[in-house]
Residue, then its C-alpha position, 0 to 999 in steps of 0.5 A: x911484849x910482842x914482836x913481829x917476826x916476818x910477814x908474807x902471804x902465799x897460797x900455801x897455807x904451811x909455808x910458816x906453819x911448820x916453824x910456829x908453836x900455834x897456829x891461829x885460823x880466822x874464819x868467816x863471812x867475807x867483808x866481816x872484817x877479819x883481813x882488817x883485824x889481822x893486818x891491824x895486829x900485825x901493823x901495831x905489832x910491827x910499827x909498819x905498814x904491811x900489805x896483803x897479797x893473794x887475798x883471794x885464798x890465804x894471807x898468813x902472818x907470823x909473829x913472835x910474843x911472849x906468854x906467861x913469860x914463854x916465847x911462842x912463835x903463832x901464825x895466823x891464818x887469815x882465810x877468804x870467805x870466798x874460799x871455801x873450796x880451800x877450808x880444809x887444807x886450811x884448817x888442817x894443823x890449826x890449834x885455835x879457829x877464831x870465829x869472826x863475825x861483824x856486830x852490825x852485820x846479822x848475817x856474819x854471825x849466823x855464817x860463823x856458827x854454820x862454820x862452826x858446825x861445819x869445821x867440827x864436821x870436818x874433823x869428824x870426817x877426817x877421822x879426827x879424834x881430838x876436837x877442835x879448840x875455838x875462840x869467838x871474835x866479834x868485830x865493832x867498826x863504827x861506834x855510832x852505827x847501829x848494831x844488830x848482834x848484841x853482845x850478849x848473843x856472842x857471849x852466849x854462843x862462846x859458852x855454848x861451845x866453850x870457847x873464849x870470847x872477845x869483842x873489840x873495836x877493829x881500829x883499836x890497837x890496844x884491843x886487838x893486840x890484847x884479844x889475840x895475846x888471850x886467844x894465844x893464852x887460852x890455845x896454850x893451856x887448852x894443848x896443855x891441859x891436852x898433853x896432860x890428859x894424854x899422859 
């Protein structure tokens, strides 16, 4: 059962972050789709349109689900690929970066494995001891079109990073909605399995 709770963009990146239980980062190429994926979450969710604004640094999105029978509260943070001078206030505070690739694009895939490396470079700088939790999101616009990554190339890097994979057609509702219910899923046992460790 999902719910919408708010929606709005803003170039601050903690405007909603401080009142979520999980916060969600889409990483990559720009034009791989993920500002499309995103909004078709929140308007399947919401049962209305949304419009983006600031897109040229950050829109972020807020909604309430339930998972496992829990109510979490997860913002998505959904970055320009054009914005790299901004990435690591973005990725700062996130419990899952999903990285977003195009299947009919090349190119966006080996973006996101670039933006892998660097992400945990990041952290690693920061000073960072916990590594980061990720998810691998490959995006389908057209059927018919000719594909370049095969899914089997997605799958293979997810296991390689150990990160849950999904790949799904950005104008289904039913996929995008259930993609983002098992990347939530797997970001709340991965922090709980965390605290565990920690205990």
């Amino acid at each position: 059962q999902l719910h919408v709770r708010y929606y709005c963009a803003t170039s601050d990146p903690f405007a909603m972050s401080a009142d979520s239980d999980l916060v969600l980062v889409l990483s990559g190429q720009a034009g791989c789709g993920k500002s499309t994926f995103a909004k078709a979450f929140v308007d399947a969710v919401s049962g209305m349109n949304t419009v983006h604004m600031n897109k040229e640094v950050v829109s972020l999105h807020q909604v309430s689900l339930e998972v496992d029978g829990r109510p979490i509260r997860i913002t998505i943070r959904d970055l320009s690929g054009n914005a790299a001078h901004v990435r690591p206030i973005i990725y700062s505070g996130a419990d899952m970066h999903l990285l977003v690739y195009n299947v009919h694009d090349w190119s966006s895939f080996a973006a996101v494995k670039k933006m892998h490396l660097e992400i945990i470079e990041l952290y690693n700088r920061s000073g960072n001891v916990d590594a980061p939790f990720f998810g691998v999101l490959a995006l389908i616009w057209q059927c018919g079109r000719r594909r370049e990554v095969k899914n089997d190339h997605g799958r293979e890097f997810a296991a390689k990073i150990q990160a849950p994979f999904n790949e799904v057609r950005v104008m289904d509702s039913i996929q995008v909605q259930s993609a983002v219910v098992e990347y939530a899923k797997s970001a709340v046992e991965l922090k709980a399995a965390k605290v565990k460790e920690q205990e």
